[in-house]
MDAnalysis code that builds the backbone (N, CA, C; Angstrom):
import MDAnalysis as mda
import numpy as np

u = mda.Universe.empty(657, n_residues=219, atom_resindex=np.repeat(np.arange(219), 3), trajectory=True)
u.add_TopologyAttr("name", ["N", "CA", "C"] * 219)
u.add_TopologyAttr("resid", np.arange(1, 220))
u.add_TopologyAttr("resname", ["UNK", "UNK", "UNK", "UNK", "UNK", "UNK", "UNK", "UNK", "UNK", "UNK", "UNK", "UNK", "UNK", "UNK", "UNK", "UNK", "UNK", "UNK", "UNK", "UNK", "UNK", "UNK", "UNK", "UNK", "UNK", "UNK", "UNK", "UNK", "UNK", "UNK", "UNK", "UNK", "UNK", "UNK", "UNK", "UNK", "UNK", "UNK", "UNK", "UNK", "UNK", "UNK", "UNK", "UNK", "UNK", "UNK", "UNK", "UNK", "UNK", "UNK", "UNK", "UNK", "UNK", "UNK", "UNK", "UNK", "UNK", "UNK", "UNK", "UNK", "UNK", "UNK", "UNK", "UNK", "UNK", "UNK", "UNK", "UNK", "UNK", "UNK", "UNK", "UNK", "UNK", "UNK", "UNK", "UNK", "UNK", "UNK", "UNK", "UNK", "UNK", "UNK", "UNK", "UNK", "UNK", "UNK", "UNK", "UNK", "UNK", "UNK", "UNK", "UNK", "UNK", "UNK", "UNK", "UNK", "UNK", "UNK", "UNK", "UNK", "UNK", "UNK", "UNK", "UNK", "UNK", "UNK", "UNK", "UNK", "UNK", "UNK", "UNK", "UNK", "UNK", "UNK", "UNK", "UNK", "UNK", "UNK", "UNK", "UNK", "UNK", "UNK", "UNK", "UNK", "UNK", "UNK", "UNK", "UNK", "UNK", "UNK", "UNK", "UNK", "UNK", "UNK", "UNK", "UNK", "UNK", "UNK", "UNK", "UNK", "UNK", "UNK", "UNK", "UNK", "UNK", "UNK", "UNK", "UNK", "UNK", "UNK", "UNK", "UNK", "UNK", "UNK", "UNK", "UNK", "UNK", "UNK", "UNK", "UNK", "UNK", "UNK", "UNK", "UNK", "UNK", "UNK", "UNK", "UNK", "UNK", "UNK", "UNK", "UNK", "UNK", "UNK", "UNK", "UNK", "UNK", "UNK", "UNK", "UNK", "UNK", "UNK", "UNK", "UNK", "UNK", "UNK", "UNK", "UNK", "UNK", "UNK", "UNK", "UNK", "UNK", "UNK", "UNK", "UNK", "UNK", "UNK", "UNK", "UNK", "UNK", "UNK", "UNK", "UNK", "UNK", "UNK", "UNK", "UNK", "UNK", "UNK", "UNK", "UNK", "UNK", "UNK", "UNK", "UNK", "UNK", "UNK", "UNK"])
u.atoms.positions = np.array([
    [114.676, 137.612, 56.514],
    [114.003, 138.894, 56.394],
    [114.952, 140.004, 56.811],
    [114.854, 141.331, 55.854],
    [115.694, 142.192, 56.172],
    [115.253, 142.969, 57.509],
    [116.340, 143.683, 58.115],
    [115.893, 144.821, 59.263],
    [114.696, 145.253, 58.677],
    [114.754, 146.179, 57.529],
    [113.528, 147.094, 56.922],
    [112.873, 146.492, 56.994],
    [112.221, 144.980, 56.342],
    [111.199, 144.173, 56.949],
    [110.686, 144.409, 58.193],
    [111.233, 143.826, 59.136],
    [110.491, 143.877, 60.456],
    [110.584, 145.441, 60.962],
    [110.589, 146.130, 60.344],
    [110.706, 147.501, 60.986],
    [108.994, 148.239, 59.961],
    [109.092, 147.740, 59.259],
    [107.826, 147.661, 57.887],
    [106.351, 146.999, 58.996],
    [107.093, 145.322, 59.388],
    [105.834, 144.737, 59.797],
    [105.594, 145.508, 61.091],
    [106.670, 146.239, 61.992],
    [106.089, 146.668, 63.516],
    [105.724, 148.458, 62.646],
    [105.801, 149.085, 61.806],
    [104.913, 150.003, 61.574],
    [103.743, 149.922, 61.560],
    [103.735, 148.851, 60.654],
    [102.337, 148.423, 59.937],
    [101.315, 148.211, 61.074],
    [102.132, 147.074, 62.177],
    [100.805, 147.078, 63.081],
    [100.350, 148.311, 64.262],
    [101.290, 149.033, 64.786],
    [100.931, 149.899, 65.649],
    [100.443, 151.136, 64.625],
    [100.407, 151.235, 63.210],
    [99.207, 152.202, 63.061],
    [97.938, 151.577, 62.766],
    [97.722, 150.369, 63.166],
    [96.085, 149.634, 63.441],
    [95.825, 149.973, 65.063],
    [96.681, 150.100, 65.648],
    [96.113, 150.292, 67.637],
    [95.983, 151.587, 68.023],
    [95.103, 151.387, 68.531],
    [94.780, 152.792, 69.329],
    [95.980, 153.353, 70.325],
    [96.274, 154.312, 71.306],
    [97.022, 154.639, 71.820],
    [97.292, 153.786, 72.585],
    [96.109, 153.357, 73.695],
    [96.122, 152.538, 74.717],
    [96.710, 151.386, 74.556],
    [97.349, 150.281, 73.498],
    [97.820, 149.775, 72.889],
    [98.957, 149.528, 72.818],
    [99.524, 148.558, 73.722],
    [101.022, 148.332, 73.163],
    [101.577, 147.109, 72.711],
    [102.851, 146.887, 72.293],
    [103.190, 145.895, 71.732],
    [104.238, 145.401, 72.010],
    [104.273, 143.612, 72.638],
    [105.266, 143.211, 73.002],
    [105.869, 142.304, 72.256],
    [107.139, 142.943, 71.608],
    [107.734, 141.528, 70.859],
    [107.763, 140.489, 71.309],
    [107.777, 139.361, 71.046],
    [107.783, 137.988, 71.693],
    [108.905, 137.148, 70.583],
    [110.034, 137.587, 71.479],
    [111.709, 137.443, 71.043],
    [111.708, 135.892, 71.385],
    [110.899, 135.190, 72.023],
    [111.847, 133.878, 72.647],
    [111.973, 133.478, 71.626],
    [113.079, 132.328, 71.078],
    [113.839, 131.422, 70.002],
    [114.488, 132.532, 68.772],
    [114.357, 133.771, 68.897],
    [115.159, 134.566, 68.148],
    [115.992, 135.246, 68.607],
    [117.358, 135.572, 67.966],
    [118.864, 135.717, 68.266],
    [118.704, 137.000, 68.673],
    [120.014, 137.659, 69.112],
    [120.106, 139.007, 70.289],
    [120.190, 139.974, 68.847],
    [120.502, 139.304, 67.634],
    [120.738, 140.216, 66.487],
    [118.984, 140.696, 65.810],
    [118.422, 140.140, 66.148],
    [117.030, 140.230, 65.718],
    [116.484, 141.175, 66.349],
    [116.398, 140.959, 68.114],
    [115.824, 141.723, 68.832],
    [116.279, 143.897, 68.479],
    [117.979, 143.163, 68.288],
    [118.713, 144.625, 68.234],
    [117.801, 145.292, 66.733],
    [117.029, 144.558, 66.214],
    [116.761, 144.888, 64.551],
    [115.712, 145.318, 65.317],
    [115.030, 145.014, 66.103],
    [113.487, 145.576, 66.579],
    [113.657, 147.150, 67.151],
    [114.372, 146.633, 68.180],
    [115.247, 148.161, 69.054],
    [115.281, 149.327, 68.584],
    [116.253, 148.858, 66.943],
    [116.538, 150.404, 65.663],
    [115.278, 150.735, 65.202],
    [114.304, 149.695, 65.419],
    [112.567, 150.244, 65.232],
    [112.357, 150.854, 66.072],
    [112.675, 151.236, 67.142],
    [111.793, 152.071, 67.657],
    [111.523, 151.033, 68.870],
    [111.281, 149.650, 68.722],
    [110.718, 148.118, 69.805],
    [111.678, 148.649, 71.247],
    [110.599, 148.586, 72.328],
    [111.666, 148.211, 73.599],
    [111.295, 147.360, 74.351],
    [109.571, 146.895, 74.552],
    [109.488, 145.774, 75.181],
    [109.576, 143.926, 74.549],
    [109.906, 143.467, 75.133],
    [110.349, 141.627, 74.915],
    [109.758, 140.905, 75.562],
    [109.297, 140.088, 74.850],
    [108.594, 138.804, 75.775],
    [109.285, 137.836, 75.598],
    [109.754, 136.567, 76.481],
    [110.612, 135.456, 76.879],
    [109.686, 134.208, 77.699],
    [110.128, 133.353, 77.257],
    [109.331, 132.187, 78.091],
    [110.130, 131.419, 78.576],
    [111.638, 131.407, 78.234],
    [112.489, 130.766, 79.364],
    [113.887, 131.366, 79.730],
    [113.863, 130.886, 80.920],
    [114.840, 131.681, 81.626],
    [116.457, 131.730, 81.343],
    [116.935, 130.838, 80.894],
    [118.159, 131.028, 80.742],
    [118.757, 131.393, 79.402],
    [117.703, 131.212, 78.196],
    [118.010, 131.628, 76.918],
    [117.622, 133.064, 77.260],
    [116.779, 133.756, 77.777],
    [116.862, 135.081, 78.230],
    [118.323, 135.937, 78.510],
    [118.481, 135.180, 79.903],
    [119.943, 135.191, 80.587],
    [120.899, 135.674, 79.172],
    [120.869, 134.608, 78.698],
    [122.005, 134.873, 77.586],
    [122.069, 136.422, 76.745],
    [120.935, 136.194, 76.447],
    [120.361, 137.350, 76.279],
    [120.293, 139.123, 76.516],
    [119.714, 138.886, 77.803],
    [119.756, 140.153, 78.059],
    [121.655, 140.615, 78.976],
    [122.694, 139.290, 78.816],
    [123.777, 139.634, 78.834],
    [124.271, 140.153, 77.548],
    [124.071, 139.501, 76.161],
    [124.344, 139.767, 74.881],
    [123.963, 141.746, 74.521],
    [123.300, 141.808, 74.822],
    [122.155, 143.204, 74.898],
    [122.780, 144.513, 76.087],
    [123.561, 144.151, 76.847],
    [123.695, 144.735, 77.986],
    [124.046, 146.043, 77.170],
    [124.753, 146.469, 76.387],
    [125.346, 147.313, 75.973],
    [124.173, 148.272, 75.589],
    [122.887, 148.031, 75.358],
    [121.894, 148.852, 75.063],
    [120.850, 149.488, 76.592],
    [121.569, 148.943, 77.897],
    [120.835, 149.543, 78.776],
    [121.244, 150.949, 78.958],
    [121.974, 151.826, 78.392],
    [122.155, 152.557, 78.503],
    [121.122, 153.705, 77.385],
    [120.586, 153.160, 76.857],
    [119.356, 153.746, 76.239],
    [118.378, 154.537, 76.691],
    [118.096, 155.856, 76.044],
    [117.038, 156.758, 77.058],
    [115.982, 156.084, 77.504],
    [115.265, 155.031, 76.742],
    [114.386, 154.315, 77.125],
    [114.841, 152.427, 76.624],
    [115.484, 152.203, 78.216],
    [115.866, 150.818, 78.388],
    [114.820, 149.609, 78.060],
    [115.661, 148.639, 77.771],
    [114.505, 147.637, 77.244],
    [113.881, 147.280, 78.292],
    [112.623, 146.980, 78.333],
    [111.526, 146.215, 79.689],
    [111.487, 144.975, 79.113],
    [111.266, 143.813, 80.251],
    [111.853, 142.396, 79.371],
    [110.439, 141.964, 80.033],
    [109.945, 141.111, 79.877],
    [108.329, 140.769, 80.106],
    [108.726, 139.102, 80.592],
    [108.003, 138.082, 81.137],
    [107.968, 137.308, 80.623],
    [106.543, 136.130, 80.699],
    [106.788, 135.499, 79.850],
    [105.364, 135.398, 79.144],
    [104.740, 133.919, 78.971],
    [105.945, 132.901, 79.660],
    [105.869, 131.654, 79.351],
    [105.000, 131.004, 80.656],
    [104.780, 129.509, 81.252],
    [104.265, 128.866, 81.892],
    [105.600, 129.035, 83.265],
    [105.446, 129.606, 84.394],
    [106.385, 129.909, 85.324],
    [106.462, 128.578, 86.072],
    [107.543, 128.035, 86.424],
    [107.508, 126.702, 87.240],
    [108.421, 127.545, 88.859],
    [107.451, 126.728, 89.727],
    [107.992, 127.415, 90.961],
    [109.229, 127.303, 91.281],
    [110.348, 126.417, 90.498],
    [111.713, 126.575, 91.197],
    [111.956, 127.361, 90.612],
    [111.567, 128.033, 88.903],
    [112.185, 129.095, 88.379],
    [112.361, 130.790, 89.470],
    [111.316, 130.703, 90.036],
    [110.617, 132.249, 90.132],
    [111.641, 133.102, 90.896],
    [112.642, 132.620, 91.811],
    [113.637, 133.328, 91.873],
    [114.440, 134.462, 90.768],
    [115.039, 133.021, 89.967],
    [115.544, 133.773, 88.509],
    [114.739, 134.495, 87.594],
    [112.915, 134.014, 87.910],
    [112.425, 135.426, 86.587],
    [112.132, 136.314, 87.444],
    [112.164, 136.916, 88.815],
    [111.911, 137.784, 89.477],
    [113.189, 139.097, 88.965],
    [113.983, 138.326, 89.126],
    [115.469, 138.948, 89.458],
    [115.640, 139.605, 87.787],
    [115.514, 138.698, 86.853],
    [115.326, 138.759, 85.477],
    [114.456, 139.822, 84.293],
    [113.286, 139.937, 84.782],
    [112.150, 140.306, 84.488],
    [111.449, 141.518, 85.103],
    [111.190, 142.386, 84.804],
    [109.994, 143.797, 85.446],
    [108.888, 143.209, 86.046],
    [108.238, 142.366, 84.907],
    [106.870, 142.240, 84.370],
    [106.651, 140.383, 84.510],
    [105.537, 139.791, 84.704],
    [105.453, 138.231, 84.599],
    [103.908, 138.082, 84.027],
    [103.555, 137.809, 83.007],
    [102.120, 137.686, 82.091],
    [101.367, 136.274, 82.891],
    [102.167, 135.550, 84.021],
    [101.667, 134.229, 83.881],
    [101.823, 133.725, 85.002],
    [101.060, 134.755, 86.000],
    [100.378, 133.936, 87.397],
    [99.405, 133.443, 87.619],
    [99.345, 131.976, 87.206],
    [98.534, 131.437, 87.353],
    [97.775, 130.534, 88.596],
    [98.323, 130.607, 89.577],
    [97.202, 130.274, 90.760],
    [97.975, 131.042, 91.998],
    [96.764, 130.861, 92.943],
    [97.150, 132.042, 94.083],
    [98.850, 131.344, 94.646],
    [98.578, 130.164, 95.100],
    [100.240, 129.638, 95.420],
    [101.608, 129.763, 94.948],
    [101.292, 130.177, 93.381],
    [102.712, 131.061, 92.378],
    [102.586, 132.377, 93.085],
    [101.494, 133.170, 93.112],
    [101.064, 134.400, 93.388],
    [102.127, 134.605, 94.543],
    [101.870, 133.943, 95.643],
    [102.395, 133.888, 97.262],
    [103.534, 133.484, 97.151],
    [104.245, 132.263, 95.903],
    [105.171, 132.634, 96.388],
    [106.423, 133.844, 95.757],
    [105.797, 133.911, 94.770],
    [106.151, 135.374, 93.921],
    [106.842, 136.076, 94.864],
    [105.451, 136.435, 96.146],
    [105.200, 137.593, 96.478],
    [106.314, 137.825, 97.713],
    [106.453, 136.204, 98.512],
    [107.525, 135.856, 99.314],
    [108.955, 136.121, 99.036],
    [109.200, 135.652, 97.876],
    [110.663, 135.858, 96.945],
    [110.633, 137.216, 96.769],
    [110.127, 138.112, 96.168],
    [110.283, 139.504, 95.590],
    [110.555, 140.122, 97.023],
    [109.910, 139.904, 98.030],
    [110.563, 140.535, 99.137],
    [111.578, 140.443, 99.802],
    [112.186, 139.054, 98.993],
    [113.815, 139.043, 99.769],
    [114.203, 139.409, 99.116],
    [113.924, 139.762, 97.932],
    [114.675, 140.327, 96.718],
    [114.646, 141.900, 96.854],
    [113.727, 142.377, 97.362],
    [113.773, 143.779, 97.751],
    [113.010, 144.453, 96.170],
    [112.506, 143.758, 95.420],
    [111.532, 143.862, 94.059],
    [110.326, 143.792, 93.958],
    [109.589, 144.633, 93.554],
    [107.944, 144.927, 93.098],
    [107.694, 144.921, 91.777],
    [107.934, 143.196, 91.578],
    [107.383, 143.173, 89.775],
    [105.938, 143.409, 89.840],
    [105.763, 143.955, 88.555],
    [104.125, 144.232, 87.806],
    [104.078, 142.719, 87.220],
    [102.794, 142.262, 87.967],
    [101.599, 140.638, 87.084],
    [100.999, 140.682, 86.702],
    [100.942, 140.124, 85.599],
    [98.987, 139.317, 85.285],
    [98.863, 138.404, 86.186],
    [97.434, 137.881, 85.710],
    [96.671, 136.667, 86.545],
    [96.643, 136.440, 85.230],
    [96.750, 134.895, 85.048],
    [96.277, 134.462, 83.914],
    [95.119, 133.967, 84.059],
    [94.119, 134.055, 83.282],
    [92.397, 133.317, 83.640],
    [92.438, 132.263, 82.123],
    [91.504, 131.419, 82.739],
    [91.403, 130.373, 81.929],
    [89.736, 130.566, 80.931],
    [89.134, 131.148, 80.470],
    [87.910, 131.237, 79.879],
    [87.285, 130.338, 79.410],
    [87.928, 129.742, 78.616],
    [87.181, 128.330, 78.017],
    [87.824, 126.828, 78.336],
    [87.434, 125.827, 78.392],
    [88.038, 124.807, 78.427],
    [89.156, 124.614, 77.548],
    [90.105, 124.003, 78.199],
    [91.252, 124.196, 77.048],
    [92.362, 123.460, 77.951],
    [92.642, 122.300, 77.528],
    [93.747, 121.129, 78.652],
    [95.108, 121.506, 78.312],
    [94.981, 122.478, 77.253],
    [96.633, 122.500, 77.364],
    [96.794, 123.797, 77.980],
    [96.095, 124.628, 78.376],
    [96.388, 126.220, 79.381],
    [95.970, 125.643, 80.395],
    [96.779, 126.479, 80.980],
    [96.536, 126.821, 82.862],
    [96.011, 128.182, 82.780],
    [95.515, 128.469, 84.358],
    [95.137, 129.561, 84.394],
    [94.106, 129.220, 85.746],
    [93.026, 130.735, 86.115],
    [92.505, 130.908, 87.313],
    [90.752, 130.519, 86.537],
    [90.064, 130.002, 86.888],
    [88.687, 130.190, 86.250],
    [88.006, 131.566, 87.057],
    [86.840, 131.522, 86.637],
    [86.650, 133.035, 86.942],
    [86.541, 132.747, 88.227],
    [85.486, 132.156, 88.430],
    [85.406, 132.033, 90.096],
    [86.104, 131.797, 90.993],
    [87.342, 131.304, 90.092],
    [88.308, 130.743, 91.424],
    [88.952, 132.007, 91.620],
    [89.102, 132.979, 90.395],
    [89.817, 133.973, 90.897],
    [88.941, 135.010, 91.330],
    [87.820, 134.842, 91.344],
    [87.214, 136.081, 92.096],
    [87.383, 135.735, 93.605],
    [86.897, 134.213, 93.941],
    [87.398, 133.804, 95.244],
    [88.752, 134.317, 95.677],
    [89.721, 134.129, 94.991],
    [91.060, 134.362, 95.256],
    [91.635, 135.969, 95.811],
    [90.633, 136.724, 95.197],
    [90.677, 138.274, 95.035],
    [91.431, 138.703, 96.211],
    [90.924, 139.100, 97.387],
    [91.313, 139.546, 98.758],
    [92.428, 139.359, 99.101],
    [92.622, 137.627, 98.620],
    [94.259, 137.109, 99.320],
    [95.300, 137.865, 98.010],
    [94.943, 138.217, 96.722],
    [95.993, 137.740, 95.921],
    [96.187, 139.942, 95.701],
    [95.401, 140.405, 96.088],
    [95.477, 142.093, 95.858],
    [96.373, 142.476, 96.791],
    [96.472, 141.539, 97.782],
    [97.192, 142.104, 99.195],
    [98.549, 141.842, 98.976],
    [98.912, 140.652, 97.999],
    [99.882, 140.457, 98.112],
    [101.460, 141.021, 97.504],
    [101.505, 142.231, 98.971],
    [102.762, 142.916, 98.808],
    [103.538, 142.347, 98.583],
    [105.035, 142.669, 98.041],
    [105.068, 143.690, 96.759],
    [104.772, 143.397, 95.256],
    [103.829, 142.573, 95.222],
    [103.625, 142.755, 93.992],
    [102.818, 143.946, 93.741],
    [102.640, 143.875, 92.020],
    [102.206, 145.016, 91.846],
    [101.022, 144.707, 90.826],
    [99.917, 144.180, 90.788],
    [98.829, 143.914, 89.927],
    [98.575, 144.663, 88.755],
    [98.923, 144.277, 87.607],
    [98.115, 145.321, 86.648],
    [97.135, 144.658, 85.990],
    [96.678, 143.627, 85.478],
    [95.466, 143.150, 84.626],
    [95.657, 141.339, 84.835],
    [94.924, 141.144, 83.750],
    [94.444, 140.007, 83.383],
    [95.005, 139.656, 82.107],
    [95.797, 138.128, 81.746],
    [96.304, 137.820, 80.445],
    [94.975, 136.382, 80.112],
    [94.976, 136.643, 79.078],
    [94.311, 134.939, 78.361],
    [94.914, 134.680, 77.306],
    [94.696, 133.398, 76.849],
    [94.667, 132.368, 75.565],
    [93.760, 132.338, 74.939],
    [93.724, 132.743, 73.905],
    [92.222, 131.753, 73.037],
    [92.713, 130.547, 73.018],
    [91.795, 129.321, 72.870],
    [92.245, 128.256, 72.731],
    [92.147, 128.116, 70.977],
    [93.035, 127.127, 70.474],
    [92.839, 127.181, 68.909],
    [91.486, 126.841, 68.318],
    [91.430, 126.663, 67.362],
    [89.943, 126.044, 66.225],
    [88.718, 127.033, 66.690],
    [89.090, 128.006, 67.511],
    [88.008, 129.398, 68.005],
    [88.007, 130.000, 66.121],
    [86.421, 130.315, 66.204],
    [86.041, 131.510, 65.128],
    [86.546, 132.786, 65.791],
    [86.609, 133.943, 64.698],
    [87.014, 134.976, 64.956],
    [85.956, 135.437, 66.135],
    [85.117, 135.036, 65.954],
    [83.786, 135.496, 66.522],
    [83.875, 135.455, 68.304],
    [84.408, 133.885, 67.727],
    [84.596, 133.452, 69.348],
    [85.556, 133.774, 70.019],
    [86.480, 133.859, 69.377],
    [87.773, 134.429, 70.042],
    [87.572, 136.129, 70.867],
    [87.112, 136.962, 69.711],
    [86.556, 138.143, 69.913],
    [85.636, 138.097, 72.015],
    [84.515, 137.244, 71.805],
    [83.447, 136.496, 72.663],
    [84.300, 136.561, 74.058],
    [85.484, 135.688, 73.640],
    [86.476, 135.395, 74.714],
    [87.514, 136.461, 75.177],
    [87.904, 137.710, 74.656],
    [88.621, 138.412, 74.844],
    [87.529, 139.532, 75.620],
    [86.523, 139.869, 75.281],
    [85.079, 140.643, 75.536],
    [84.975, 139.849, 77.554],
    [85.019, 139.319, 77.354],
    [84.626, 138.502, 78.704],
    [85.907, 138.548, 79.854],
    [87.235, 138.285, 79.187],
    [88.320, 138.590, 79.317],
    [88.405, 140.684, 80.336],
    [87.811, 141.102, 79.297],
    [87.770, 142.623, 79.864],
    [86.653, 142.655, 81.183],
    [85.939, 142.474, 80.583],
    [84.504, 142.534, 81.614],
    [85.265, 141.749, 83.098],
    [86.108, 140.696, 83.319],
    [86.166, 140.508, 84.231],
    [87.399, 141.268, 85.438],
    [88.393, 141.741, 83.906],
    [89.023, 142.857, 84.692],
    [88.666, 144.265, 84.831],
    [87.406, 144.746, 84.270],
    [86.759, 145.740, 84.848],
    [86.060, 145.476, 86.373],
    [85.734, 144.173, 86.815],
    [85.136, 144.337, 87.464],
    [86.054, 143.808, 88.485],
    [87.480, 143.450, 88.352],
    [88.474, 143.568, 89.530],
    [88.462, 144.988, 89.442],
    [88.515, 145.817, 88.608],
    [89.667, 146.815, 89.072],
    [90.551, 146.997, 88.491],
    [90.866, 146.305, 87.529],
    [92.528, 146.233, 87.127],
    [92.304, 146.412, 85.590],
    [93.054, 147.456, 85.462],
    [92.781, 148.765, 84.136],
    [93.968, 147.705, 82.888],
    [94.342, 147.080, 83.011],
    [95.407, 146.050, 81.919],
    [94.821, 144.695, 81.242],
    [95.103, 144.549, 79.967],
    [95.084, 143.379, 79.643],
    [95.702, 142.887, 78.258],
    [96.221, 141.491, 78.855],
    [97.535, 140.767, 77.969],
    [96.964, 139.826, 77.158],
    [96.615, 140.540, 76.358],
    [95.422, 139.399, 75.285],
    [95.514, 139.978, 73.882],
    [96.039, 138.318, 73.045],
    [96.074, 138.886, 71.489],
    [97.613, 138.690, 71.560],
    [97.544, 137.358, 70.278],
    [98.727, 136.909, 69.745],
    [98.727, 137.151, 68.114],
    [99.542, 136.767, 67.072],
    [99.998, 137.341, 66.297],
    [98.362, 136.365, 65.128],
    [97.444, 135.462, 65.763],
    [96.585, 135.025, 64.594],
    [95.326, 135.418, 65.198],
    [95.070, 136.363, 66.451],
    [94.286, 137.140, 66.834],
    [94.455, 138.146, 67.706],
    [95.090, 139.717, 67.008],
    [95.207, 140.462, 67.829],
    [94.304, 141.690, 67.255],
    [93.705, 141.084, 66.213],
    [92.647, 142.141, 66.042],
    [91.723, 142.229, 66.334],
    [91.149, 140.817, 66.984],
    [89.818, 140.798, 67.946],
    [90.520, 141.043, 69.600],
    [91.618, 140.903, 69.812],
    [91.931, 141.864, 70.899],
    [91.800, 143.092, 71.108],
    [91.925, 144.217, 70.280],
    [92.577, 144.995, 70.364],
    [90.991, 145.880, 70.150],
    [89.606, 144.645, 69.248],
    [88.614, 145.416, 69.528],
    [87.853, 145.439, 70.743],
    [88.635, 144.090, 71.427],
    [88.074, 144.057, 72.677],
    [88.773, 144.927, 73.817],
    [89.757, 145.471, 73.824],
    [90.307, 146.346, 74.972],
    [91.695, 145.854, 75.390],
    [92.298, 145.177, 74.298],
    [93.422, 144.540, 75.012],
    [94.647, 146.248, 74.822],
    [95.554, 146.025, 76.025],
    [96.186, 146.805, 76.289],
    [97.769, 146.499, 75.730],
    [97.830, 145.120, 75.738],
    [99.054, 144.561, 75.374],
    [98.758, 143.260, 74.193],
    [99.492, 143.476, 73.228],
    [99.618, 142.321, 71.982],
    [100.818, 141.640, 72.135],
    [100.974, 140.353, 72.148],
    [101.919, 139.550, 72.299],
    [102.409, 138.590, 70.860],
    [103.389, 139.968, 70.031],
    [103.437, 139.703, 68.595],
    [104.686, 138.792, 68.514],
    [104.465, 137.418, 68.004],
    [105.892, 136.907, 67.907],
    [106.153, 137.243, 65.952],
    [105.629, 136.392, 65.305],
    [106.116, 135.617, 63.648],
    [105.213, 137.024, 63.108],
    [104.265, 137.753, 63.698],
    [103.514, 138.979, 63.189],
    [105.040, 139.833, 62.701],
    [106.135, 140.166, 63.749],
    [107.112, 140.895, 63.697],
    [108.173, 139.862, 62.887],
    [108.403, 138.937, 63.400],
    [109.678, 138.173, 63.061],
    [109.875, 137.507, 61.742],
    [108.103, 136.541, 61.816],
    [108.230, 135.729, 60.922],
    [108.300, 134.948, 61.047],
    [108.079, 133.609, 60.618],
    [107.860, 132.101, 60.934],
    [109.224, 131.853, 61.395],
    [109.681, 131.601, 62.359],
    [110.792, 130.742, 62.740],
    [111.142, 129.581, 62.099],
    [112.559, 128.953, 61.480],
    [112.415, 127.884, 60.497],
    [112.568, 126.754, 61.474],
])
């Protein structure tokens, strides 16, 4: 696919979103030449799910931090606790705290690090064995310990639909998704991938997590 392509498909979708609305490429398994094709669009945020193809990465790229508006690198994958050093150090942003003990020790590391990344909580909504995540209750239980925990910096709630969901349901699940971060408090949410981000986006999602929407099927 040409540049103009993906510069075509990321028009196309941000004049469907409302303002509140943003859009995170979801670069992992595509080359530093791709991302740079997003960039000349206008693209500055990236989503990544592992750490050292990142690395490579945002070394390949360095030459563009000098940009009025620098790239924000997200990341978006399943965090394993020996990583969290390197995506602290790596990353602004982490879509995928999923229980209070990542949370803590996030929150432990970022302070030797002298860093206040912005999180999700990831919540788990429906049954679904291949996501992780907080169920509601566990994270409402969790609330007190996991708000306190300086320096992070809380902004919302991310989910999954799980697959073989109707639009309906998916919609159902993103709706429920909001409602529970209205009633933390927490004005963000990381919901809506590239085969449902239009029942996100009617549900309140704040962030779309577009991979093959922008790129295209990976071969």
């Amino acid at each position: 696919m040409a540049a103009a392509g993906l510069a075509e498909r990321l028009s196309e979708v941000r004049q469907q979103l409302p303002a509140t609305t943003q859009v995170l490429a979801v670069s992992k398994g595509q080359p530093s030449e791709r991302i740079r094709e997003a960039v000349a669009a206008g693209q500055r945020s990236f989503g990544e799910s592992r750490l050292q193809e990142a690395i490579t990465k945002q070394e390949e790229l360095a030459d563009l931090d000098g940009l009025a508006s620098p790239l924000d690198w997200h990341f978006i994958g399943r965090l394993q606790a020996n990583k969290a050093r390197g995506v602290l150090r790596q990353f602004g942003t982490i879509h995928s705290v999923d229980s209070l003990a990542l949370a803590e020790r996030l929150a432990r590391i970022a302070a030797e690090e002298a860093l206040s990344p912005a999180v999700f909580f990831q919540v788990k909504l429906r049954p679904d064995p291949s996501k992780t995540g907080f169920e509601p209750e566990e994270l409402r239980a969790a609330w007190p310990q996991l708000r306190a925990l300086a320096p992070l910096r809380p902004l919302g709630l991310m989910t999954i639909a799980p697959q073989g969901l109707e639009a309906a349901e998916r919609q159902a699940l993103f709706q429920d998704c909001a409602h529970l971060a209205a009633e933390l408090n927490l004005g963000q949410l990381s919901m809506g991938m590239s085969g449902d981000w239009r029942e996100a986006v009617a549900a309140g999602s704040t962030w779309l997590r577009l991979g093959s929407t922008l790129f295209g099927h990976r071969p």
